[in-house]
N, C-alpha and C positions, 0 to 999 in steps of 0.2 A: 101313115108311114112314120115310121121312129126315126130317128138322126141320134149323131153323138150328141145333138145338144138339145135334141127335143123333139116333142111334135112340131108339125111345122103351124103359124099361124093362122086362125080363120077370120073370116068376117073383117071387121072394123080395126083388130089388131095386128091385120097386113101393114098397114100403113105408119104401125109404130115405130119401124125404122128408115131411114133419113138417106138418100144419095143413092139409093138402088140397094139397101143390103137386106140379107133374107131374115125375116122373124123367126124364132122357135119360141116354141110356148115351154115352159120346164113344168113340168106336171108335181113334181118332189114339192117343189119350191114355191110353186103357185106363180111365176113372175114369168115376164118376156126376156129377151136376149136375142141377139141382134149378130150374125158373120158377116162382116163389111167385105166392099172389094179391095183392090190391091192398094189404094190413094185414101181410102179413106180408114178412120176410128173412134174411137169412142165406145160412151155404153148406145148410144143409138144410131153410129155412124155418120155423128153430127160437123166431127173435126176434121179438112183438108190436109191428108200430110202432102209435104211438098216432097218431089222426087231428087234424092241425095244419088250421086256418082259413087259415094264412099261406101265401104263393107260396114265398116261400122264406124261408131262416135267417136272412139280413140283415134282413129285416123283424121276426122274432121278436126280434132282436139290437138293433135299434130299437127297440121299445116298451120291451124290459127297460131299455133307457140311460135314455130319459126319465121310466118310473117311479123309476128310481134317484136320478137328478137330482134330479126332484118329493121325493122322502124326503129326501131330502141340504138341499133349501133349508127344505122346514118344521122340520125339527131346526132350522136354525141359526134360522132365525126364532122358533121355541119358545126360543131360547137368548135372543136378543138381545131378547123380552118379557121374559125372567126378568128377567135385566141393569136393562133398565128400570124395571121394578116395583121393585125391590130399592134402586135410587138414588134413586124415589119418595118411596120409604117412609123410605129416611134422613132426605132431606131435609125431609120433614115432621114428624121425632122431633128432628132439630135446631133447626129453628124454634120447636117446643113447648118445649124447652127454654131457649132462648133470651130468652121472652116471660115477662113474670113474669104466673103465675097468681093473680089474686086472689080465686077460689073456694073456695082452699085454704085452712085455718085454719092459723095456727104455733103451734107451739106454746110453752106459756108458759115461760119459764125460770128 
C-alpha cells in the first residue's frame, strides 16, 4: 500500500518511531520517516509538545509584552511612591524642626 509519504514500514523498522507514530519507508530516498500524533514531533516523534490555548506564537508573544509592560510600570510606580513618601517625611522632620517645641523642658544651666 503507497501513502503520500511512503510505503508503510515492515519488520524491525516498525518500531523506528517513538510515542505511537506510524513509519513510512521512502523508497526514492532509501530512509524512514515518521507522521507523529497530534502532542507529539520530531524526525522520530521523540519531542512532547505541550498543549498551547493560543492560535499562534504571535499571540503567546503578545500577552508576555503586555505582562512585561504591566511589571515594568508597577516597579516604577512602586519607585516613584518610595520617592514620595521619603520627600514626605523630610519635609515633615524639617518643619518639626523648624518650630520651637514648647512641651520640651530645657534644661537648666
Amino acid at each position: 500500500m503507497m501513502a503520500d509519504h511512503g510505503n508503510l514500514c515492515e519488520g524491525q523498522e516498525v518500531t523506528y518511531c517513538m510515542n505511537g507514530g506510524t513509519c513510512y519507508k521512502i523508497p526514492s530516498m532509501n530512509t524512514l520517516s515518521c507522521v507523529c500524533h497530534d502532542n507529539y514531533k520530531g524526525s522520530r516523534c521523540e519531542q512532547f509538545q505541550l498543549f498551547s490555548i493560543s492560535a499562534d506564537a504571535g499571540e503567546a508573544g503578545l500577552i508576555a509584552a503586555v505582562v512585561i509592560v504591566a511589571l515594568l510600570i508597577l516597579v516604577m510606580l512602586a519607585v516613584v511612591i518610595y520617592y514620595v513618601r521619603k520627600m514626605f517625611k523630610a519635609k515633615q522632620q524639617s518643619q518639626q524642626n523648624n518650630q520651637p517645641q514648647y512641651w520640651r523642658v530645657k534644661p537648666r544651666v
